[in-house]
C-alpha positions in Angstrom: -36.7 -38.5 30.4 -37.2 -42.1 31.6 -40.6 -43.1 33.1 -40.7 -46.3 35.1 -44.2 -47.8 36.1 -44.1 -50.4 38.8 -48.0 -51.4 39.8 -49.6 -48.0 39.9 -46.8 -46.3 40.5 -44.7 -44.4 38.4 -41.1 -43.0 39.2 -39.9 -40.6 36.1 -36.2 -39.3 35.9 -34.2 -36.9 33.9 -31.1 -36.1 33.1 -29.6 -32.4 32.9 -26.0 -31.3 32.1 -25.2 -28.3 34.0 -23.7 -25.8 30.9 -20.6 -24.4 31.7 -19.7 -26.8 34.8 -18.2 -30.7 34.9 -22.0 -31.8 36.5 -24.6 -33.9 35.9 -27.9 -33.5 37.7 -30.2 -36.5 37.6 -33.8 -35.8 39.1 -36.4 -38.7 40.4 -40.1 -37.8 40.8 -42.6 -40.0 42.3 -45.9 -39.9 40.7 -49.3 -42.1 42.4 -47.4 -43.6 45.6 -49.8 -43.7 48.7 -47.0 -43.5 51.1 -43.5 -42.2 51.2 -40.7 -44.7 49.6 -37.3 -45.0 49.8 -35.4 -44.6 46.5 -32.0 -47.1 46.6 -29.8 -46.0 44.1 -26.3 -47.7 43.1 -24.4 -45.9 40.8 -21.4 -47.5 38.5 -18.6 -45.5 38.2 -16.2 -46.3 35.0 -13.8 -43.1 35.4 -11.9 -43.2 31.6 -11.8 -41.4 28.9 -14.3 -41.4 26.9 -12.5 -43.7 23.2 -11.7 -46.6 27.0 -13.0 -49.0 28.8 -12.4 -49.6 32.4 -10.9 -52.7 33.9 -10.8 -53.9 37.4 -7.3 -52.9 38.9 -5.1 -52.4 42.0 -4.6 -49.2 41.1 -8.1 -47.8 41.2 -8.1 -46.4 44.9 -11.5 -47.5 46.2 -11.7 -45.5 49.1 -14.4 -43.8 49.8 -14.7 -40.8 51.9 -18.5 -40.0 53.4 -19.7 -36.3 52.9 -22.7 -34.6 54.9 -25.4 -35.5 51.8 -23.2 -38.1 49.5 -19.7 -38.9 49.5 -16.4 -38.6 47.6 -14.3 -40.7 45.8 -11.1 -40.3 43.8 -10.0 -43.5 42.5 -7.5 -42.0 39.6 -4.2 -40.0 40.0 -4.8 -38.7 36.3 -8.0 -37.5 36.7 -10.1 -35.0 39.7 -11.8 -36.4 41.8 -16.1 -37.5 41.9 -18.7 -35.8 44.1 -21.7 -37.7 44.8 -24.3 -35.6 46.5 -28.1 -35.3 46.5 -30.8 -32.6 47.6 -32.3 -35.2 50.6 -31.2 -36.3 53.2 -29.7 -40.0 52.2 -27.8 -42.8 54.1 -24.7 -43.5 52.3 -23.9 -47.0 52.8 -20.6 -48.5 51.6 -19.7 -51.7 50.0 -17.2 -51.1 47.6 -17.1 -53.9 44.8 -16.6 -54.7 41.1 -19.1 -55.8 38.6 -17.1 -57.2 35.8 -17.7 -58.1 31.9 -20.7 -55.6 31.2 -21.5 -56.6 27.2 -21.6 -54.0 24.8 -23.2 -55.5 21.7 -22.3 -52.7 19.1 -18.6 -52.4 20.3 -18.2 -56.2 19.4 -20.1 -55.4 16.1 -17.7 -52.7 15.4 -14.6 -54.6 16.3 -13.7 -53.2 19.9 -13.0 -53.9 22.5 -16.6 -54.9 24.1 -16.0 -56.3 27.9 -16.2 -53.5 30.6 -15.8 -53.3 34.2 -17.4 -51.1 36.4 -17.0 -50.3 40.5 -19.8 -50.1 42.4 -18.7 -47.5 46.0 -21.9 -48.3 47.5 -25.4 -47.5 48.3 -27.5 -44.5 48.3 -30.7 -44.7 50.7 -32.7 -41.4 50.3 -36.6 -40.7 51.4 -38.4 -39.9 48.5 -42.4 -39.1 48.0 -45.3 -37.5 45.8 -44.1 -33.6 44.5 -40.7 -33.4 46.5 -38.6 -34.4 43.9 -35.2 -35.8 44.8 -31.9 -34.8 42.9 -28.6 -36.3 42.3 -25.4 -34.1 41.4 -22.4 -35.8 40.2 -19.8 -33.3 39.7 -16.0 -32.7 39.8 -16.4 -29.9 42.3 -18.5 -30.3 45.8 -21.8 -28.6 44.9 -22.0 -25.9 47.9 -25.6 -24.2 46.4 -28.9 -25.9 46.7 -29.3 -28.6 43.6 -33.0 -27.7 43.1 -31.9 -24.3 42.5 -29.2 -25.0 40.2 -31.7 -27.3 38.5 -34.2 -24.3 38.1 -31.4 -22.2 37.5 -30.1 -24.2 34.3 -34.2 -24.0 33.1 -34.3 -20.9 33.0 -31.2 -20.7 30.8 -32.1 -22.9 28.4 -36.1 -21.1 28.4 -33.8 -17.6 27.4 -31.8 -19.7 24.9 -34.6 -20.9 23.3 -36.2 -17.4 22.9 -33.2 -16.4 21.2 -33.5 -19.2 18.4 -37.4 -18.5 18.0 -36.2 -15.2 15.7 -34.8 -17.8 13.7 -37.5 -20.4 13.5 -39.8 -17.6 13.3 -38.8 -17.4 9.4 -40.5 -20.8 8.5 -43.3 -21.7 8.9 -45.7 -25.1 9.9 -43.8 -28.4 9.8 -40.0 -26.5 8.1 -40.4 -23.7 11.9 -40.3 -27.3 13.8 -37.6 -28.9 12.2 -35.6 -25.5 12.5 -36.2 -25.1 15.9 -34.9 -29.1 16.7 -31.9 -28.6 14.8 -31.2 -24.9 16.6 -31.4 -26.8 19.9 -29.4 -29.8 18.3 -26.4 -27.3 17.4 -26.2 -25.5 20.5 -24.8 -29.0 21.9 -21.8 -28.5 19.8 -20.8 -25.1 20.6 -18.3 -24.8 23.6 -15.3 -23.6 25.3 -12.0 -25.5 25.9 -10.8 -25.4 29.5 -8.2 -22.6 28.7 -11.6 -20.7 27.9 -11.2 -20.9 23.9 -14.3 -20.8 21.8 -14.6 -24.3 19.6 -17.0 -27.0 18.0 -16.7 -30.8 18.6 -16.8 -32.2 15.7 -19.5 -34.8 16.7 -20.6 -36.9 19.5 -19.8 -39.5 21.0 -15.9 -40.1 19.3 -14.9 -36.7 18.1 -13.8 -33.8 19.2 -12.3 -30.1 18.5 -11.3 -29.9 14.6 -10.1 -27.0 12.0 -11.7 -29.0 9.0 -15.2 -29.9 10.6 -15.3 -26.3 12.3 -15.0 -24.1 9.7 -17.4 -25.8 7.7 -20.2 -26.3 10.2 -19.6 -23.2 11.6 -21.9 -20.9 9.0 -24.7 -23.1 10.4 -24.6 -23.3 13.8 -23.7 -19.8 14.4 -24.2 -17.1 11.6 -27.3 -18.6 9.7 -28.4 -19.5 13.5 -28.5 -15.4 15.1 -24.9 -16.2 16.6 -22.9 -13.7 14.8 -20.5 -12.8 17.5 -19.7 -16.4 18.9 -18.7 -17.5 15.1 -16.0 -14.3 14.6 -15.1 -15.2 18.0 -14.3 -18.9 17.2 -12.7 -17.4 14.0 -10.3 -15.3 15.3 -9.6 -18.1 17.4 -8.7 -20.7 14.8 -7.0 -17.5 13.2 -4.2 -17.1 15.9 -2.8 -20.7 15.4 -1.8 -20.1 12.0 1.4 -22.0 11.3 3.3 -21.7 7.6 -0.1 -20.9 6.5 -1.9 -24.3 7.8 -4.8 -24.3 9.9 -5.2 -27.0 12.7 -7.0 -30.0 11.6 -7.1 -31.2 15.0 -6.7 -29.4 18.0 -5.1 -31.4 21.2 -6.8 -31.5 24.5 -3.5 -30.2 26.0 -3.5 -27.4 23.6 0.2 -27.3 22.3 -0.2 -30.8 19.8 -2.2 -29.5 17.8 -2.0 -31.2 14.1 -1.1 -29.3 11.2 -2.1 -32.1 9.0 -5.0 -31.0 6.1 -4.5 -29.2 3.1 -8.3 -27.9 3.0 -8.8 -26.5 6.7 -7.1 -23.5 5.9 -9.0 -22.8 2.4 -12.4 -23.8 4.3 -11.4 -20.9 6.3 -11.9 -17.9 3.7 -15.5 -19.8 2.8 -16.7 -19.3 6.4 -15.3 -15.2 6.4 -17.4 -14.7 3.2 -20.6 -16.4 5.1 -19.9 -14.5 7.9 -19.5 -11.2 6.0 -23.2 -12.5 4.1 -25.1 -12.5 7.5 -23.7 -9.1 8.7 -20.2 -9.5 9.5 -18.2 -6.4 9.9 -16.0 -5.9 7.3 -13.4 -4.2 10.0 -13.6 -7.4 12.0 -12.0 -9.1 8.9 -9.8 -6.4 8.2 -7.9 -6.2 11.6 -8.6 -9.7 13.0 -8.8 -12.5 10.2 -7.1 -10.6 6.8 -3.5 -11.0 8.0 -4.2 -14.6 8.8 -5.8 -15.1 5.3 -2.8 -13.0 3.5 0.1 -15.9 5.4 -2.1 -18.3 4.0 -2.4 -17.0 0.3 1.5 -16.5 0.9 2.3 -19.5 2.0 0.6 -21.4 -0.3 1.9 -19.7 -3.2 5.2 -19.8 -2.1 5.0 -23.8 -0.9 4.5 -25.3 2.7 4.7 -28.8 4.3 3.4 -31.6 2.7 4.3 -30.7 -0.8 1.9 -28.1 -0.7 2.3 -25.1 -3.7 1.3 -23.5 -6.4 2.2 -24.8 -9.5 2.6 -22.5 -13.0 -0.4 -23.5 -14.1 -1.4 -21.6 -11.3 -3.7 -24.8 -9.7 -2.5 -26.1 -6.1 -0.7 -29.3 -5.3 -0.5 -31.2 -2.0 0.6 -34.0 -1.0 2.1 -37.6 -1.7 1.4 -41.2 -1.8 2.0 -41.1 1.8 -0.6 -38.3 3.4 -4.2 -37.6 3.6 -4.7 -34.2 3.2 -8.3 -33.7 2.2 -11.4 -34.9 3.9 -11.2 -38.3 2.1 -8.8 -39.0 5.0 -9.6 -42.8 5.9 -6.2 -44.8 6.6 -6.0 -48.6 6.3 -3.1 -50.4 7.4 -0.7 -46.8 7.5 -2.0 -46.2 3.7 -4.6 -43.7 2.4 -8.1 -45.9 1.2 -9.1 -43.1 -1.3 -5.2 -41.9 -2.3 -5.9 -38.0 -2.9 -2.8 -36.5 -3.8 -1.5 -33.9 -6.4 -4.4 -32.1 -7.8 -7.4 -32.3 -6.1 -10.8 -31.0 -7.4 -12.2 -29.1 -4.2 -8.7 -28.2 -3.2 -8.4 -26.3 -6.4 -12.0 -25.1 -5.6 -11.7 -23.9 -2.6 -7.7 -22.3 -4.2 -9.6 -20.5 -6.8 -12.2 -18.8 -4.3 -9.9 -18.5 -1.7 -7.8 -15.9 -4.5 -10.9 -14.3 -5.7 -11.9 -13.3 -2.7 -8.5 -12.2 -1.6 -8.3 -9.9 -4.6 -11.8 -8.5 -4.1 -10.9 -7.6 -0.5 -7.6 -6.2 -1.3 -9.4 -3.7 -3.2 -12.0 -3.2 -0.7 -8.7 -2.8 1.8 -7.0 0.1 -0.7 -4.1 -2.3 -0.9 -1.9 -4.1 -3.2 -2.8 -7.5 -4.9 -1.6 -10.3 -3.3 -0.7 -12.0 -7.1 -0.7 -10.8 -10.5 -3.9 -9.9 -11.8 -4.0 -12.6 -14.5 -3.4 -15.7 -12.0 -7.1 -16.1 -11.7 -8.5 -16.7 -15.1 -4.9 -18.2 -15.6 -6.4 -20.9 -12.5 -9.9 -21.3 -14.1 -8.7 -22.2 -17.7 -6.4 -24.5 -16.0 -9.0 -26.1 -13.7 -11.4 -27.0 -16.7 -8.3 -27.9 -18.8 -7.3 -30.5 -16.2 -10.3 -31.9 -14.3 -13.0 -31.3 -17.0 -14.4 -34.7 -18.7 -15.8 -33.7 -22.2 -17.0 -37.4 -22.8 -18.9 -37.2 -19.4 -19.7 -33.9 -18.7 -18.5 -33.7 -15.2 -14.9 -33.3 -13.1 -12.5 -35.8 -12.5 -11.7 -36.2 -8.9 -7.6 -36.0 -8.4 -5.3 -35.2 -11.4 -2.0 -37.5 -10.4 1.2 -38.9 -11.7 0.1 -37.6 -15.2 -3.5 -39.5 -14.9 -6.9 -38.5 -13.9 -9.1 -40.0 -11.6 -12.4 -40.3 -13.4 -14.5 -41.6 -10.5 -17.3 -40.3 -10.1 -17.5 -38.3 -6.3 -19.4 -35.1 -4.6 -16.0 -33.4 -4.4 -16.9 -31.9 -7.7 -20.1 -30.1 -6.2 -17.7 -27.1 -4.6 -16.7 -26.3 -8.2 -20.4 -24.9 -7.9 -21.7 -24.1 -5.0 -18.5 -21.9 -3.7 -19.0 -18.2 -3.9 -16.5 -17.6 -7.2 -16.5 -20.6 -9.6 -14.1 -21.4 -12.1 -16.6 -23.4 -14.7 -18.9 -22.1 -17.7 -22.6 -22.2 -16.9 -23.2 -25.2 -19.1 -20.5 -26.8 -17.3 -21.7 -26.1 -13.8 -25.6 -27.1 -15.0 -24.2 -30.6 -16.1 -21.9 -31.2 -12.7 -25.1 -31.0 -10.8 -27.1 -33.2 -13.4 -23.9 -36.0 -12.7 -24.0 -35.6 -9.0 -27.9 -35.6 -8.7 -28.1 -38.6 -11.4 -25.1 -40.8 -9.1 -24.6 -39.5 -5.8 -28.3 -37.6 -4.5 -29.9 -40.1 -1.9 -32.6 -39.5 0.3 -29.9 -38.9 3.3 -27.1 -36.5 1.6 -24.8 -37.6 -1.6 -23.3 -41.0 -2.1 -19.1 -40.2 -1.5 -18.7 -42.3 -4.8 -21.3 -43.4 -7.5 -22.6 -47.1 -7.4 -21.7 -47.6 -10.7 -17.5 -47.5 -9.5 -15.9 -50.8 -9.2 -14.6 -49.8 -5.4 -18.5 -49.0 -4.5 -18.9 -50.5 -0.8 -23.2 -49.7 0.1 -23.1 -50.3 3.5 -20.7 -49.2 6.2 -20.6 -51.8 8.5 -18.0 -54.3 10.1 -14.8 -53.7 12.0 -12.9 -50.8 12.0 -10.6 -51.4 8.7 -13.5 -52.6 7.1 -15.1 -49.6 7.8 -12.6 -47.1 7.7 -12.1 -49.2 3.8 -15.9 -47.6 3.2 -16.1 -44.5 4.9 -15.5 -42.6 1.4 -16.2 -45.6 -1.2 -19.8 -45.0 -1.0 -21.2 -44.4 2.1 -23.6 -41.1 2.3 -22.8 -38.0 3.7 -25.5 -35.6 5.5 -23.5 -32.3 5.2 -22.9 -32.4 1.3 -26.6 -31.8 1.3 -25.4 -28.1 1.8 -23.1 -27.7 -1.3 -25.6 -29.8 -3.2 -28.5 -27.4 -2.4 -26.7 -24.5 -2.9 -25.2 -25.4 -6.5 -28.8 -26.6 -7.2 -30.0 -23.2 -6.7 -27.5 -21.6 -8.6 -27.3 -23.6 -11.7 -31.5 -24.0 -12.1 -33.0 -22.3 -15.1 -36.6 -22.4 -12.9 -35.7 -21.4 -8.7 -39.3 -22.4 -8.0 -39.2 -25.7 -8.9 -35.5 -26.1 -7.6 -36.6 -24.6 -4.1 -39.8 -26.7 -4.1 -38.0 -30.1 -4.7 -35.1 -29.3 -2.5 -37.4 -28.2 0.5 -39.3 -31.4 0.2 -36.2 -33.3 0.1 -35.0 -32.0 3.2 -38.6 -32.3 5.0 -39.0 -36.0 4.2 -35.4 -36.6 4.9 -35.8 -34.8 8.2 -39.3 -36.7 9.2 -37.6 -40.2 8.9 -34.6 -39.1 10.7 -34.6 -37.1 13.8 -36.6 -39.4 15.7 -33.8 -42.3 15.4 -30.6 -42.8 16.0 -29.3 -39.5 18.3 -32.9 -38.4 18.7 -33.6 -35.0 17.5 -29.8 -34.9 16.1 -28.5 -35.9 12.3 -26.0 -38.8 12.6 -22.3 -38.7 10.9 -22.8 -40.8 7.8 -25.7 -43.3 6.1 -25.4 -46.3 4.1 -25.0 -45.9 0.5 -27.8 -48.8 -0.7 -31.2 -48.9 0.8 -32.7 -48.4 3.4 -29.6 -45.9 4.4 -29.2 -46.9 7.8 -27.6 -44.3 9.8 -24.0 -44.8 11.7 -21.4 -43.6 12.6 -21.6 -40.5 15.3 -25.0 -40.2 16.0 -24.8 -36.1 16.3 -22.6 -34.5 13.9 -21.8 -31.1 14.0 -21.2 -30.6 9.9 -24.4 -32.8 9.5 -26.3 -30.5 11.7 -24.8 -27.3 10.5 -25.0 -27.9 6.9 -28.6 -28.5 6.8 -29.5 -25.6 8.7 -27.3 -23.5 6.2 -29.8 -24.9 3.5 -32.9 -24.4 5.0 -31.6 -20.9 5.6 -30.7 -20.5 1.5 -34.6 -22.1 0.7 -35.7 -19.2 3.3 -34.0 -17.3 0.9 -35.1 -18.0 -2.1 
């Protein structure tokens, strides 16, 4: 809501996205005016996609056809066209022109493009006056019910949804029920259906959109920790059904047929989010029917070897990958290369392999059927995980065993070796990975993606894009790796008081200082490593979001 006071007088308006429908609905209300007014409103009209800018051109048709209360315009071949309309009765008045070079500050910090122009159809004249409240609809179908219903209407969903979370929020209580009940209305932004009607996440707002990865790991958070049980098997069995050589999509294409089969993790990630949906009451005949075939092609592919140099080795760990991909979530490319080259053996690949079998096996038997491997693969995998990424000297992992060498930097991909369901360290071993990531990586915002004390450390994530995209995973902090960070915590603690009581408080103050900046009442993408940890990137991330309320819902716990 916007509140505008001019004298005495004060005009508020708000801004409503219709769910389910292409429409925006803009309300004005006039508050202290003696006399009716006349509101004149004069809208700009870009008409791109949403990673463009527009620019003046002969081929934007201008023409403007008049409508009973607005009018019409479709200036684009490419795209449907806009309805203007409002709930008075205006005067439409045209006078078609551009308004070029509109300066976008942060674009030019960021490198982009930064000049935009923008056509202006016209003029909207409409009587407006003390309690009658005027309404705008700009839609990509003509609006044929009343807009003040469809504004009540849209209320009144929201008032039901927001019942529905307070069983949720209900569990905490004073100042944790209020930041559980922001972040349950935060996540229900992400949650939506593609135009062929399939149920997905965007990633994060404003740049990102439907991917595997960045699904299946918020996905515990915004839908089974959150009382949406059936909407997360739904998006799983979704996700499930374009299985290909047992990879998982890491992005899925607007057009729905380029689709990119292109991460090594997305599929793994997907037999962690089955085993958090079968902990907040899954059915176990859900997986059975719907999601264990697409989890025995994975297992079989794998084993047997897939694109990108993916397969199992004899040692029984999983490789993937060459000097040429990026496979894991460490997937920044400068210049065609990798930044953070992750190839061979990766830690949290090997992880997410190992839990990915033990679960397998233990569902086999809960199936009646026949193991997928030999029985002694797995503690054939966990002697050689230690054996390989294990540094005695340092007590913690290495990050990527390659070309005969290991990469002894010290990053939060080492935390999954914990926190996943089935790990392959020794107690002691898992105690002193959380020490190493607590002691390097813990900041007030999430964990640090490498430790200050590595040569390639970068502490703030600012500049163009390659000098960004060089620091996206060379320091910069991560919200979402709060998750597998609170969770190992937990598990590893000798006294679960204390570990709950500092955990809880970290989250609280971390929560306090910032959901009333950046996308208000959101979590951004990423933080600065150093001081003060200014937040960039998207500034509402779905992982972010979901991660945080998986933790809050493990404290609740606990």
């Amino acid at each position: 809501m916007f509140s505008y006071l001019i004298g005495g007088i004060i005009l508020r308006k708000t801004i409503m996205l219709l769910y389910g429908e292409d429409c925006v609905l803009i309300k004005y209300e006039l508050e202290n005016c003696p006399s009716p007014a006349l509101l004149r409103l004069r809208p700009f009209i870009a008409c791109r996609r949403f990673h463009d800018l527009a620019k003046k051109t002969a081929l934007f048709d201008t023409d403007i056809l008049a409508l009973k209360n607005g009018f019409e315009i479709n200036p684009r071949e490419d795209m449907p066209p806009l309805f203007i309309q409002t709930n008075g009765s205006p005067r439409f008045l045209p006078a078609p022109m551009w308004y070029c070079n509109f300066e976008y500050p942060a674009e030019r910090e960021r490198g982009y493009e930064w000049r935009e122009d923008l056509f202006q159809p016209g003029v909207l004249e409409i009587p407006i006056k003390n309690g009658k409240p005027v309404i705008i609809s700009a839609s990509l179908k003509k609006n044929s019910r009343q807009l003040q219903k469809k504004w009540t209407g849209e209320e009144t969903r929201r008032v039901a949804v927001l019942t529905g979370d307070e069983a949720v929020a209900e569990m905490f209580g004073g100042e944790d029920r209020e930041h559980i009940r922001q972040l349950l209305k935060a996540r229900r932004q992400f949650l939506i259906r593609t135009p062929a009607g399939r149920p997905a996440v965007i990633a994060g707002y404003h740049w990102f959109e439907d991917w595997g990865r960045d699904t299946l790991i918020a996905l515990p958070g915004l839908t089974f920790c959150s009382g949406r049980l059936q909407e997360g098997t739904e998006i799983l069995e979704a996700i499930g059904r374009h299985e290909r050589g047992g990879l998982l999509p890491n992005f899925f294409a607007p057009d729905g047929r380029n689709n990119a089969y292109n991460s090594v993790d997305a599929s793994l990630w997907y037999f962690w989010a089955v085993q958090q949906m079968l902990k907040h009451g899954g059915a176990l005949e859900i997986v059975r029917t719907s999601l264990w075939p697409v989890m025995k092609r994975i297992v079989k592919s794998y084993m047997a070897g897939t694109l990108y140099d993916i397969y199992m080795s004899e040692s029984g760990l999983l490789h993937a990958g060459n000097a040429d991909t990026n496979l894991t979530w460490m997937d920044a490319v400068v210049g065609g290369k990798p930044v953070t080259p992750r190839f061979g053996f990766v830690v949290e690949i090997n992880a997410l392999w190992y839990n990915a079998l033990c679960f397998a096996e233990e569902l086999s038997r809960s199936f009646g059927e026949k193991n997928l491997f030999p029985v002694e693969l797995i503690p054939r995998i966990a002697r050689s995980f230690q054996d390989t990424f294990w540094i005695e000297d340092g007590a913690y992992l290495g990050d990527v065993f390659s070309q005969g060498a290991l990469d002894r930097a010290i990053r939060p991909n080492q935390i999954f070796a914990v926190s996943l369901p089935f790990s392959p360290l020794t107690p002691s071993q898992a105690t002193s990975v959380c020490s190493k990531v607590r002691e390097h990586l813990l900041t007030p915002c999430g964990l640090r993606t490498l430790s200050p004390a590595g040569s390639a450390y970068r502490g703030r994530y600012e500049g163009d894009s390659v000098q960004r995209d060089g620091d996206y995973h060379q320091g910069t902090v991560w919200p979402w790796l709060l998750g597998p960070f609170g969770e190992a915590y937990l598990k590893v603690a000798e006294n679960k008081v204390e570990a709950r009581a500092f955990l809880i408080e970290h989250l609280r103050a971390f929560l306090r200082r910032h959901l009333p900046v950046a996308g208000v009442g959101c979590i951004s993408e990423i933080f600065d490593g150093d001081p003060p940890h200014t937040p960039r990137g998207c500034i509402s991330q779905a992982w972010s979001v979901g991660e945080i309320i998986r933790l809050y819902r493990l404290l609740q716990e606990h």
